[in-house]
C-alpha positions as CSV (number, residue, x, y, z in Angstrom):
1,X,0.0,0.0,0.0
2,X,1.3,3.8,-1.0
3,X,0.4,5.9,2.5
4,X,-0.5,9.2,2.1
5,X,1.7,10.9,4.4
6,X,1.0,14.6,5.5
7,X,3.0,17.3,3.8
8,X,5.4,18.3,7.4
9,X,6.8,14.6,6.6
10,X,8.2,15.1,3.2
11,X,12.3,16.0,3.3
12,X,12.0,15.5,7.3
13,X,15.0,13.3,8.2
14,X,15.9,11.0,11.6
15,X,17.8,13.1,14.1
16,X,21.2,12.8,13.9
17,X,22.2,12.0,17.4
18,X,18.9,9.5,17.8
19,X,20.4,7.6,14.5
20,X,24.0,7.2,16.0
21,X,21.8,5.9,19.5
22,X,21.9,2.3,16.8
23,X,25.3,2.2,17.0
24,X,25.9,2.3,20.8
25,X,24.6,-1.2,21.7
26,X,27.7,-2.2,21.1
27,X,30.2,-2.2,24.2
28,X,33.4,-1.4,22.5
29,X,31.9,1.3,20.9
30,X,33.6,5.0,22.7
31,X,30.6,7.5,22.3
32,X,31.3,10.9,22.0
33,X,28.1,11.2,20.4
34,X,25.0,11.9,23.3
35,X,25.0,14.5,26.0
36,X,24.4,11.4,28.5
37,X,25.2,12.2,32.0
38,X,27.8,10.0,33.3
39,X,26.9,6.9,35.2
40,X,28.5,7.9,38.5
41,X,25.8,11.0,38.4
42,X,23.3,9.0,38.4
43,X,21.8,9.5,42.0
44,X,20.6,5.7,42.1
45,X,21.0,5.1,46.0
46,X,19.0,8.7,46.6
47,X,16.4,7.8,44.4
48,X,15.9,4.1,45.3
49,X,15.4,5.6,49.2
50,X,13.0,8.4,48.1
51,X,11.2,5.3,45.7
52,X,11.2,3.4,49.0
53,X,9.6,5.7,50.9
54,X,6.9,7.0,48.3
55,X,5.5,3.0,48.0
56,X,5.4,3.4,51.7
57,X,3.4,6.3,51.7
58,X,-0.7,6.1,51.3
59,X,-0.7,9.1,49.2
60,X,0.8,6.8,46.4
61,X,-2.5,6.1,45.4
62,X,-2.8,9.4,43.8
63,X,0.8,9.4,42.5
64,X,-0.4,6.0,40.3
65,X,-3.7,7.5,39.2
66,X,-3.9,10.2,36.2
67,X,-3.0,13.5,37.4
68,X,-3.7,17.6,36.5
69,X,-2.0,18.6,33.4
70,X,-0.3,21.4,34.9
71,X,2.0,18.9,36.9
72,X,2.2,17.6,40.0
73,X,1.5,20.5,42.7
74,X,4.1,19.7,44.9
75,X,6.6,19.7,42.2
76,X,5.2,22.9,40.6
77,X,5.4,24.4,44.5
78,X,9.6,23.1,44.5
79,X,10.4,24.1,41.0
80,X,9.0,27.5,41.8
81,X,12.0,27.5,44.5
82,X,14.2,25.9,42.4
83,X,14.0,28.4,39.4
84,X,14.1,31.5,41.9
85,X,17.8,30.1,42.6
86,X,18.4,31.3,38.9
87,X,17.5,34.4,39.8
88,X,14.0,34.5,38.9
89,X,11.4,36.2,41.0
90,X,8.1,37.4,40.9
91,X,6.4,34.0,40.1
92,X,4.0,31.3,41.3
93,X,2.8,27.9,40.0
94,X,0.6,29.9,37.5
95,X,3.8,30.5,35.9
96,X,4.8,26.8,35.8
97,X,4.4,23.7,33.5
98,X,5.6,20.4,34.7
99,X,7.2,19.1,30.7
100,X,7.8,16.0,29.5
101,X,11.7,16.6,29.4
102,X,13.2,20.3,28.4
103,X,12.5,19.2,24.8
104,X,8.4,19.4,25.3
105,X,9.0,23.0,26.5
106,X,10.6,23.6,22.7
107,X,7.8,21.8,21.9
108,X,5.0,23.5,23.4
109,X,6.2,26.5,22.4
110,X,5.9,26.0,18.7
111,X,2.6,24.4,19.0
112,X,1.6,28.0,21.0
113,X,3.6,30.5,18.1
114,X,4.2,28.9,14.9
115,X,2.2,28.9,11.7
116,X,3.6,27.1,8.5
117,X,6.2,29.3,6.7
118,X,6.7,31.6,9.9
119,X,10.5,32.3,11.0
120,X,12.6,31.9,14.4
121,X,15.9,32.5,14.7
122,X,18.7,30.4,16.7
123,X,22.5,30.8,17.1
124,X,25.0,29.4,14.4
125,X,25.4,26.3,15.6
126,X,22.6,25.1,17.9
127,X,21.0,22.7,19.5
128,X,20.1,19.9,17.1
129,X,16.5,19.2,18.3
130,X,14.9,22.3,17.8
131,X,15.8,22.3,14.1
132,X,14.5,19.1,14.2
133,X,11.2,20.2,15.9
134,X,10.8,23.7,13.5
135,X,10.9,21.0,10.6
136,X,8.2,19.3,11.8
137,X,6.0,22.6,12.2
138,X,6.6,23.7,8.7
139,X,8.6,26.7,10.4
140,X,12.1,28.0,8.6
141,X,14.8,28.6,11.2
142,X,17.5,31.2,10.3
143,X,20.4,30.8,11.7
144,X,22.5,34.4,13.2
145,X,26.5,34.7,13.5
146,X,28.2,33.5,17.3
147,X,31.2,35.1,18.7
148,X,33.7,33.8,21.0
149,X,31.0,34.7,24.0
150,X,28.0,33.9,21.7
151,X,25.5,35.1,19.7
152,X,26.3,38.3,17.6
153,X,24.2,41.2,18.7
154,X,24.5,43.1,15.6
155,X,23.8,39.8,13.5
156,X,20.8,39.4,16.1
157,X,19.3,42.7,15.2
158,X,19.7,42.9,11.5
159,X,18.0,39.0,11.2
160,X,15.0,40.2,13.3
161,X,14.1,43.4,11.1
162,X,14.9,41.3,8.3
163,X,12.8,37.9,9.1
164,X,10.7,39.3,12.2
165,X,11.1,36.2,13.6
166,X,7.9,34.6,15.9
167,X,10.5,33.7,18.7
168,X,14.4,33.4,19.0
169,X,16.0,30.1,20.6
170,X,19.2,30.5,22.7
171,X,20.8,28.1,24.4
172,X,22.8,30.9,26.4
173,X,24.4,29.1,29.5
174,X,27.1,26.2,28.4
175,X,24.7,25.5,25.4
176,X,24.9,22.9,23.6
177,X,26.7,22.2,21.4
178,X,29.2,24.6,22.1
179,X,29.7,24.7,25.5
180,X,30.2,28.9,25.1
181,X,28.3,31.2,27.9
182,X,26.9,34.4,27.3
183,X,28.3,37.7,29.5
184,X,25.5,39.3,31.2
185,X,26.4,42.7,29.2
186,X,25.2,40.1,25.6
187,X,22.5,38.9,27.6
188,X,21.1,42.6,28.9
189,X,21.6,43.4,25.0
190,X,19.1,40.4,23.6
191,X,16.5,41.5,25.9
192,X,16.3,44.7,24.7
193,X,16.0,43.9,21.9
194,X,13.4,41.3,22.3
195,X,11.5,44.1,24.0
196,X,12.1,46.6,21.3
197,X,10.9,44.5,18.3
198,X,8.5,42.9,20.2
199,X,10.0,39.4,20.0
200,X,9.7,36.6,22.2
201,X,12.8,34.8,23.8
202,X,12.8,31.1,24.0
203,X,15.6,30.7,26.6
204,X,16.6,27.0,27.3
205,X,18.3,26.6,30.4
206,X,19.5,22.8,30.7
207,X,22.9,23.3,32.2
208,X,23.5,26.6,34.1
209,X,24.2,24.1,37.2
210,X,26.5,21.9,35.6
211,X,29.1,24.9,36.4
212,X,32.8,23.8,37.3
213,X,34.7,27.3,36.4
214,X,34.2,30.7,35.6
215,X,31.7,32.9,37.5
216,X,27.9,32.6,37.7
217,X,25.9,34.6,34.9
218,X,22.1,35.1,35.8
219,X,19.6,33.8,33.3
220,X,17.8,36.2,30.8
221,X,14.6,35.0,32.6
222,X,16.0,37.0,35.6
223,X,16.5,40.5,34.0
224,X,13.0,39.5,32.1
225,X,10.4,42.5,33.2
226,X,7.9,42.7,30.6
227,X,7.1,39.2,29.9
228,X,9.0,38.5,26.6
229,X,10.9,35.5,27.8
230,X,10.0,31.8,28.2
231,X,12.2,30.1,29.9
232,X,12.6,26.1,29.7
233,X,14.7,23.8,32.0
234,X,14.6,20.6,32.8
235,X,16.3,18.3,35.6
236,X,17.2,15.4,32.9
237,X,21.2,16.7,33.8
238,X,21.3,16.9,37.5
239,X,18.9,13.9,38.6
240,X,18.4,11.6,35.5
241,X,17.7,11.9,31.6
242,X,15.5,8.7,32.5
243,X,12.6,10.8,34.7
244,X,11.8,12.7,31.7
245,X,11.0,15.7,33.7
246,X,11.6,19.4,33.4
247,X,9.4,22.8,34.0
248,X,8.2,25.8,31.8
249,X,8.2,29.2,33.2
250,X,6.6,32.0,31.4
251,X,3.6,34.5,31.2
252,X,0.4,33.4,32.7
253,X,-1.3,33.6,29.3
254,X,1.6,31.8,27.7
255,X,1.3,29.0,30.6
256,X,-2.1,28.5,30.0
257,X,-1.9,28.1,26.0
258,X,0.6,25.2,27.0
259,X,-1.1,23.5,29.3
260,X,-4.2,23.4,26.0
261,X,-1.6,21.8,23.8
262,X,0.0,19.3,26.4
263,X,-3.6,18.0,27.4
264,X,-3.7,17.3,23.6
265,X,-0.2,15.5,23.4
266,X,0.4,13.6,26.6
267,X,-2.3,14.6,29.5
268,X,0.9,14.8,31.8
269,X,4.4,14.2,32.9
270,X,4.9,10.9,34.7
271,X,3.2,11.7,38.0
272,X,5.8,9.3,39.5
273,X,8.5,10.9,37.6
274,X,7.3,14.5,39.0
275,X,7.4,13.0,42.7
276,X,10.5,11.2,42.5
277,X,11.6,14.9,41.5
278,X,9.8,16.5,44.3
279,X,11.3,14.4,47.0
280,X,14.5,15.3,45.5
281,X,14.2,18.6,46.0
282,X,12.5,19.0,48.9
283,X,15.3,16.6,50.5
284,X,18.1,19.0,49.6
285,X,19.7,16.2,48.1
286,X,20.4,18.8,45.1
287,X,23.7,20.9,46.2
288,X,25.4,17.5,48.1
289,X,25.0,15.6,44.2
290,X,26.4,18.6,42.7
291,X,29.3,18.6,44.4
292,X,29.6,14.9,44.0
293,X,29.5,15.0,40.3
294,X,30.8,18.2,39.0
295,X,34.4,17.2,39.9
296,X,33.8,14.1,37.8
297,X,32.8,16.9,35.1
298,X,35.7,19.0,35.2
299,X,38.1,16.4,35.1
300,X,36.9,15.0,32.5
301,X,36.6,17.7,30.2
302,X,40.6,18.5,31.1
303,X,41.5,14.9,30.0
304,X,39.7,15.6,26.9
305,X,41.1,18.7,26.0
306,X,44.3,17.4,27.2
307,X,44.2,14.6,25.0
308,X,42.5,17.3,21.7
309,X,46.5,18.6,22.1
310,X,48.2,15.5,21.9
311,X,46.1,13.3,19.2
312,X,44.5,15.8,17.2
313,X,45.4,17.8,14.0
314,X,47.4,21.1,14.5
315,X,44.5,23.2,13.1
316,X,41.4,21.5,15.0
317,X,40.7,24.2,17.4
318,X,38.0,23.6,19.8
319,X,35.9,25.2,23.0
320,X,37.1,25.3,26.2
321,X,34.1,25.6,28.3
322,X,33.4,26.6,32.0
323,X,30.2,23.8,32.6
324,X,27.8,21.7,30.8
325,X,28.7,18.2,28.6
326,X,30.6,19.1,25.6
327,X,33.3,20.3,23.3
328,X,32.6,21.7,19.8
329,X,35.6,21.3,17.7
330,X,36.7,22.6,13.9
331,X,39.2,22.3,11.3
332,X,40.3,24.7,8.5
333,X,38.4,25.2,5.6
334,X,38.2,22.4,3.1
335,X,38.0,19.2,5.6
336,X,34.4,17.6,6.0
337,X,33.8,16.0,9.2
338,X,31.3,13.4,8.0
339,X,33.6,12.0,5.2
340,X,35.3,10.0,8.1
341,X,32.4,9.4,10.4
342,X,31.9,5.6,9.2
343,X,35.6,5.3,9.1
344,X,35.2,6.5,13.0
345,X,32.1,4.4,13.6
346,X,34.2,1.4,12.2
347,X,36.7,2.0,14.4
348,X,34.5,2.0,17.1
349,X,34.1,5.7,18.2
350,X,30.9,7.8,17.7
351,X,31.0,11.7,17.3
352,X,28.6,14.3,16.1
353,X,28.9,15.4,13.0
354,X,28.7,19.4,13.4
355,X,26.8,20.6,10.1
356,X,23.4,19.0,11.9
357,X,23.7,21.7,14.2
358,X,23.5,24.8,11.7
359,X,20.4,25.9,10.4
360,X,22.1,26.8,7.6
361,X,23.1,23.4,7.1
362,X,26.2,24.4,5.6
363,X,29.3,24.0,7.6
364,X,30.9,21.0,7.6
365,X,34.5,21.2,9.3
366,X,33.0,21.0,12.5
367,X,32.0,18.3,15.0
368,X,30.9,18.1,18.8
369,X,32.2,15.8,21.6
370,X,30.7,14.7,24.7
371,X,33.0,14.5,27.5
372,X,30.8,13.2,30.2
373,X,29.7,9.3,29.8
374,X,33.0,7.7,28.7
375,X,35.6,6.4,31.2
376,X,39.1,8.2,31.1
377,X,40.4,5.6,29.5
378,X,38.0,5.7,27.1
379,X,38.6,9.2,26.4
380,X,42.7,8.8,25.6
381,X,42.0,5.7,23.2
382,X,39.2,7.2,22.0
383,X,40.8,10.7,21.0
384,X,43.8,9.0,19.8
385,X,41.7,6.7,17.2
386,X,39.6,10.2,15.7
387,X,43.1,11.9,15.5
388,X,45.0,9.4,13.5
389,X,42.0,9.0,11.4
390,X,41.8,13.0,10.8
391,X,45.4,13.0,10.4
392,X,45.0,10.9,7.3
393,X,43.8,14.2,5.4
């Protein structure tokens, strides 16, 4: 039978990182491929005692049956606290929306904004997922010039009088996949800007506490006075990637457009996810994990960049960054990264190829590396087999 598949299917392609996910059955394979958090992060003995004592509790009754769509109240009333240790005051649970993972926030906010054909602008490169997710909404991402310290301002302005874009997507705190982090004088600038084209901000906020150098920048969110910013962060980094939770903050109005389009698409998070979350939080287990695992971090993003100088190619230059999971790497002109990604994949190391990450789709002598899930011997080998290969240019 010939299906008759909808129009926002045609040209749309796997993601590139959920593809390379095939490969990494196999345990000799070295991924520098996902953003996975490291296995010694993984707060298993904390979250098997706060699972313990939830079964224990009668109240688990209403944890196991369906629950509001706005998310679990309890979790809305901690993530309220936890957000305000960004900096960002002035809210309530009306402001809140328990997601699905960060990525429903991206989500959510296209199903709110976007028509077919209308434009949003991200940094050059960005985070894979939302070009994946614009694709599927029939929206055209353009992508706008990054500095050292991030997105060009001056780039920024010209694109939105140009495009008038429905929304612009940062990534602004160790984003991914670059790793860079915006001053607070850039981050002062995009707001203003936001408020005086009358632009919404779509601030995605997934590693600010994965910080292990440099001094702490407040969020956007946080200078955010006149309701132009939505900002999405999710605690898939600092408890588990498997929870599949995260939170929304935004405008009242905005919140409640959400909460219209979630009841369409999943009812709600996991309302044993959300309290698995809760208990977290409201345990204070949060700052005693974080100094557990950002050492682990730190380390290991040395011995990476350590081992970049010794293995790699004399002009692969690469990021150097202050927090979050990765390293975003390129060569000079003329050498394309995926012409040796099976040659990598055959010798059993995974990367990311860098061009997925431009909206341009046009820059190909880049590539990111994840730092975080691979042992440190992993790393050296692992290093050492993409730099001979590389070297063979």
């Amino acid at each position: 039978m010939e299906f008759d598949f909808s129009d926002r299917m045609k040209g749309l392609k796997a993601n590139a990182i959920r593809e390379i996910f095939k490969y990494l059955s196999d345990p000799q394979m070295i991924s520098f491929a996902g953003g996975m958090p490291n296995k010694e992060a993984l707060p298993v003995e904390i979250l098997s005692e706060l699972s313990e004592k939830l079964f224990k509790d009668k109240s688990i009754y209403g944890v196991l049956q369906y629950g509001s769509t706005e998310g679990y109240m309890p979790l809305r009333q901690s993530s309220v606290d936890f957000v305000k240790r960004m900096g960002i005051d002035g809210i309530d649970t009306d402001n809140t929306l328990i997601i699905t993972g960060g990525q429903q926030g991206i989500d959510l906010t296209c199903k709110v904004f976007l028509n077919k054909g209308d434009c949003i602008l991200v940094e050059d490169p960005t985070y894979i997922a939302v070009l994946h997710i614009l694709k599927t909404y029939e929206a055209k991402a353009y992508g706008v010039k990054s500095n050292h310290d991030g997105i060009d301002t001056d780039d920024l302005e010209a694109k939105i009088k140009k495009y008038k874009p429905k929304f612009i997507y940062l990534v602004p705190t160790f984003g991914n996949p670059t790793g860079k982090n915006y001053p607070l004088s850039k981050r002062k600038k995009i707001l203003e800007l936001a408020v005086k084209y009358g632009t919404i901000i779509l601030e995605d906020d997934s590693y600010s506490h994965l910080r292990f150098g440099g001094e702490y920048v407040q969020s956007i969110k946080s200078l955010d006075t006149t309701g132009n910013v939505i900002y999405n962060t999710s605690y898939s980094k600092i408890i588990s990637p498997g929870i599949r939770c995260g939170v929304c903050v935004a405008d009242k109005e905005i919140i409640a457009k959400m909460i219209l389009c979630k009841q369409a698409t999943d009812v709600h998070t996991s309302a044993l996810s959300q309290a698995l979350c809760d208990g977290f939080l409201r345990g204070n287990y949060l700052d005693g994990h974080l100094k557990k695992i950002l050492p682990i971090y730190s380390s290991k993003k040395s011995l990476m960049r350590e081992a970049i100088k010794k293995y790699m190619p004399t002009d692969f230059e690469c990021t150097n960054p202050d927090g979050g999971l990765f390293i975003f790497g390129s060569f000079k002109e003329g050498t394309d990264t995926s012409d040796y990604f099976v040659r990598a994949l055959q010798s059993k190391v995974a990367y990311v190829n860098g061009i997925d990450f431009y909206a341009s789709g046009d820059v190909r002598n880049t590539l990111r590396l994840n730092f975080s899930n691979s042992t440190d011997e992993q790393i050296e080998r692992g290093i050492k087999i993409l730099g001979d290969i590389f070297k063979e240019r």
